[in-house]
OpenMM code with the backbone's topology and positions (N, CA, C; nanometers):
from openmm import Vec3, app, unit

residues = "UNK UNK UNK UNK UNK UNK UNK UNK UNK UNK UNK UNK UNK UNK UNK UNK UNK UNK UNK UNK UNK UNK UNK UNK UNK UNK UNK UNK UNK UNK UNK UNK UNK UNK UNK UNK UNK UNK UNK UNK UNK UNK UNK UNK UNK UNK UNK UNK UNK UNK UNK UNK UNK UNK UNK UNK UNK UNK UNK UNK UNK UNK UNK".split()
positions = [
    Vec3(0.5424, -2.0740, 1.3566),
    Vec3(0.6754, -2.0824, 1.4151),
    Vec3(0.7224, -2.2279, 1.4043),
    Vec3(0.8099, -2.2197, 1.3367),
    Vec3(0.8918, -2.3977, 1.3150),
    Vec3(0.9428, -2.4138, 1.4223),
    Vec3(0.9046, -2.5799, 1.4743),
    Vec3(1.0040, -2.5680, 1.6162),
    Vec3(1.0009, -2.4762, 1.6943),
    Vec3(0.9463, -2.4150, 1.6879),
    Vec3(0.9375, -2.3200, 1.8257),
    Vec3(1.0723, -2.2443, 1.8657),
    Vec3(1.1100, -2.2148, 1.7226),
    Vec3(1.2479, -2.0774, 1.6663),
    Vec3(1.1679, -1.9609, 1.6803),
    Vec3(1.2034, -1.8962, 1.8220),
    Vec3(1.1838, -1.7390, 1.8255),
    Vec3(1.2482, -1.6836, 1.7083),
    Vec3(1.3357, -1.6610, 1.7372),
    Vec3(1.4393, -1.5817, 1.6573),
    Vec3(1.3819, -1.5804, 1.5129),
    Vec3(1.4098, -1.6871, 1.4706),
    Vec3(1.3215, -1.6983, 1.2884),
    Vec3(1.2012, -1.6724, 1.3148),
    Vec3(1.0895, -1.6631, 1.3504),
    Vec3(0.9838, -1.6008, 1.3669),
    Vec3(0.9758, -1.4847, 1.3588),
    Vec3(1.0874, -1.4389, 1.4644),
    Vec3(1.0858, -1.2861, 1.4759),
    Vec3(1.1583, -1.1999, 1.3660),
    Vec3(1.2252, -1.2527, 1.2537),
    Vec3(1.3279, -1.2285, 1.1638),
    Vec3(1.2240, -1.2535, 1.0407),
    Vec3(1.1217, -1.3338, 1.0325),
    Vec3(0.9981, -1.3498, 0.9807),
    Vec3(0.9134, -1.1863, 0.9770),
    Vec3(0.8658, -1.1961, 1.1061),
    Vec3(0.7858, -1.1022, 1.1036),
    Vec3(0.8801, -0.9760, 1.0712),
    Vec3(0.9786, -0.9560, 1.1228),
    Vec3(1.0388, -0.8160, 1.0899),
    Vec3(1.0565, -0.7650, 0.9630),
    Vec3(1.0961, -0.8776, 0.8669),
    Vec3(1.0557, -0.8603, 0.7312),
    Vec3(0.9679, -0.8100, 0.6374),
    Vec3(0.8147, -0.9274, 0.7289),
    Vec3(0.7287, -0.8792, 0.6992),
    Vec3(0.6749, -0.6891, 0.7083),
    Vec3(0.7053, -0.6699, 0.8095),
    Vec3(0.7082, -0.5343, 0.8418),
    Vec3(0.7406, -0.4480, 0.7561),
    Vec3(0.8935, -0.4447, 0.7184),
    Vec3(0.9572, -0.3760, 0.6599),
    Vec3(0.8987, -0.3804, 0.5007),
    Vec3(0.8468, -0.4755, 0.4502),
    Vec3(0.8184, -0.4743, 0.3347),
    Vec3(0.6471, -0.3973, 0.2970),
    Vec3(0.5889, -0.4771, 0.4185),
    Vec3(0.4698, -0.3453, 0.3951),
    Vec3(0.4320, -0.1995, 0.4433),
    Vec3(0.5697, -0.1215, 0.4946),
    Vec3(0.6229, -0.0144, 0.5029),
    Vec3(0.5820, 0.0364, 0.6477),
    Vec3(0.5679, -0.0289, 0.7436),
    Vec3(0.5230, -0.0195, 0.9012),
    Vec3(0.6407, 0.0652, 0.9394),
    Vec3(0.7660, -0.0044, 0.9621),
    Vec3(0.8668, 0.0697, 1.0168),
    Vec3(0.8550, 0.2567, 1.0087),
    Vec3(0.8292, 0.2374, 0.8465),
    Vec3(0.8588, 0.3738, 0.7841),
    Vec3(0.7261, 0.4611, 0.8521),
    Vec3(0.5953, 0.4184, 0.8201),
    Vec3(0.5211, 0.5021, 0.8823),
    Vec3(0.4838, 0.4725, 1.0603),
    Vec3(0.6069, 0.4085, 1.1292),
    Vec3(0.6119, 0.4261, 1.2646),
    Vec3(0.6621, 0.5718, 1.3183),
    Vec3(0.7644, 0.5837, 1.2246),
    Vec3(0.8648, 0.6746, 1.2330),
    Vec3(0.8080, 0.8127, 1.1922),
    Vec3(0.7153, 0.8450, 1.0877),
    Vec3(0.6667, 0.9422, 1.0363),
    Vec3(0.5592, 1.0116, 1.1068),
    Vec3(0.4819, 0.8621, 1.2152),
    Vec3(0.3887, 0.9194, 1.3024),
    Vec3(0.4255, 0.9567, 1.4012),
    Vec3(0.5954, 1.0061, 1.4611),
    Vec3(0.6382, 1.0007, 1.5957),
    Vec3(0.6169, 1.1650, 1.6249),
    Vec3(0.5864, 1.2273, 1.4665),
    Vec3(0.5657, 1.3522, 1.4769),
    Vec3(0.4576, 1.4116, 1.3967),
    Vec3(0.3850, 1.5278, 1.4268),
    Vec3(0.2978, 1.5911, 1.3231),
    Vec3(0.3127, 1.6563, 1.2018),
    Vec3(0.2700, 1.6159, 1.1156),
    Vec3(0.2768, 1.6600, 0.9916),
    Vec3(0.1559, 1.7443, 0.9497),
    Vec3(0.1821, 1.8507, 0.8414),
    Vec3(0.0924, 1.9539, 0.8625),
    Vec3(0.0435, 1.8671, 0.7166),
    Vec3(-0.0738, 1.9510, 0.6705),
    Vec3(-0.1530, 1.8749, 0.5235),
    Vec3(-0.1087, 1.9281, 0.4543),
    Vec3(0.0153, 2.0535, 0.4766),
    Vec3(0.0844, 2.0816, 0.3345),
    Vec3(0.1919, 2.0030, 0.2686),
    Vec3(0.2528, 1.9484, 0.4081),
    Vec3(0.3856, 1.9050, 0.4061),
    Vec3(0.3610, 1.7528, 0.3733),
    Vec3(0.2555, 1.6856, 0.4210),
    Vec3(0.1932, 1.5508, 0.3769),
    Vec3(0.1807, 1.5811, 0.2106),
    Vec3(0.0966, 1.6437, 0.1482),
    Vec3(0.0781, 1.6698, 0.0132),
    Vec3(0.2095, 1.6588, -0.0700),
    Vec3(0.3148, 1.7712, 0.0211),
    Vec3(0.4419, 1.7597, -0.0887),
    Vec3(0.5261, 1.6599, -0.0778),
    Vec3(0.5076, 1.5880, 0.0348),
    Vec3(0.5893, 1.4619, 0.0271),
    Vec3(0.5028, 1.3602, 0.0093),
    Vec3(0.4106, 1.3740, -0.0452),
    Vec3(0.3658, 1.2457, -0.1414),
    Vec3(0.3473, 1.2902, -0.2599),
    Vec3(0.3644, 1.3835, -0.3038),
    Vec3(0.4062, 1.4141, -0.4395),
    Vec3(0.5182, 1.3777, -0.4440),
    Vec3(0.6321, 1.4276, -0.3743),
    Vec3(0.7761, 1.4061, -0.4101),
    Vec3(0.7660, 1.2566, -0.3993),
    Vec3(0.7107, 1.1940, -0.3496),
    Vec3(0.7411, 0.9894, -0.3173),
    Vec3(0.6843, 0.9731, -0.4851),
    Vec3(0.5597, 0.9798, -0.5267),
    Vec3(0.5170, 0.9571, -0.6655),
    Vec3(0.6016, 1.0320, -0.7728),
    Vec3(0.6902, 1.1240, -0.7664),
    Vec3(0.7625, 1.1942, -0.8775),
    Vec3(0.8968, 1.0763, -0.8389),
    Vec3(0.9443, 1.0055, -0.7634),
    Vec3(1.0478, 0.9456, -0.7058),
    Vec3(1.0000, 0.8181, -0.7819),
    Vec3(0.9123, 0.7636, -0.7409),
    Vec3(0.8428, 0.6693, -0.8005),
    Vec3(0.8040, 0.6170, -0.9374),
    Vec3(0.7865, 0.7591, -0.9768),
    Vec3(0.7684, 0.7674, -1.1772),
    Vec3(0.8625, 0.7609, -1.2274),
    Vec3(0.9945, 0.8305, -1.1829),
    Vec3(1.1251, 0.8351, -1.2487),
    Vec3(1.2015, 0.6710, -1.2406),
    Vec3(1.1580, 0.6251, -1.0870),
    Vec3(1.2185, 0.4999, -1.1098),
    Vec3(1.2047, 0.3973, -1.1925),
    Vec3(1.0693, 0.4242, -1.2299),
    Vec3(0.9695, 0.2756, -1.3114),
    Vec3(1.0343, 0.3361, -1.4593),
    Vec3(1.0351, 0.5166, -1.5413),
    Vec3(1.1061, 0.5153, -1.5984),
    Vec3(1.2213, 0.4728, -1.6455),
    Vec3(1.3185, 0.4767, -1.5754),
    Vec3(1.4733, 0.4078, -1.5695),
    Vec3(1.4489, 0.2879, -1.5849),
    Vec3(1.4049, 0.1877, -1.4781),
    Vec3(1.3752, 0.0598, -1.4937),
    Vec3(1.3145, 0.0453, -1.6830),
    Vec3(1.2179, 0.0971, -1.7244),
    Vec3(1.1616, 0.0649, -1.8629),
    Vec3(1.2953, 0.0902, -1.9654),
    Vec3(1.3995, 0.2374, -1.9216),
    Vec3(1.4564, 0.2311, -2.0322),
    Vec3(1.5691, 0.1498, -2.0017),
    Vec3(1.6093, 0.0744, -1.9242),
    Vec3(1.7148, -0.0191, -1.9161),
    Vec3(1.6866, -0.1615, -1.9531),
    Vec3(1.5278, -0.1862, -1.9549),
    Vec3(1.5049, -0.2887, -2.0384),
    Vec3(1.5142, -0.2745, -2.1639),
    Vec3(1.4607, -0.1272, -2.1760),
    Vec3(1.4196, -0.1240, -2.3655),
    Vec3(1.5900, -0.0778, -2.4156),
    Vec3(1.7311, -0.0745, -2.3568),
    Vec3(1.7937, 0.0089, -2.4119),
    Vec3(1.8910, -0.1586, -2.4187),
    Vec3(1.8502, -0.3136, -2.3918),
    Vec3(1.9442, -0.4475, -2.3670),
    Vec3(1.9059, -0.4825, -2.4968),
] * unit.nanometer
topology = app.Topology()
chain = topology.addChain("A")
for resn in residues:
    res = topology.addResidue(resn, chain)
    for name in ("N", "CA", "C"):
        topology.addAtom(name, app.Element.getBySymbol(name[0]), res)
């Protein structure tokens, strides 16, 4: 903490958070998920995921 700035600290860490996906699985644990519904939505996140890195490759390869 610089100076002893709450605020930027806390605007620090919240970042931090958000980027290594805490928020998201705060929110996901507020309820139960069955092991089917876990399975298909991490399939659907990796099919989300493949298509993006796709796009990304052909917008490099298409400059």
């Amino acid at each position: 903490m610089r100076d002893n700035n709450v605020d930027q600290a806390l605007r620090a860490l919240k970042k931090k958070m958000q980027r290594e996906g805490l928020y998201r699985e705060m929110r996901m644990r507020r309820h139960y998920e069955k092991p089917s519904e876990r399975r298909a939505r991490e399939k659907a996140e990796a099919i989300r995921r493949y298509r993006k890195l796709m796009r990304k490759r052909a917008e490099r390869d298409e400059v």
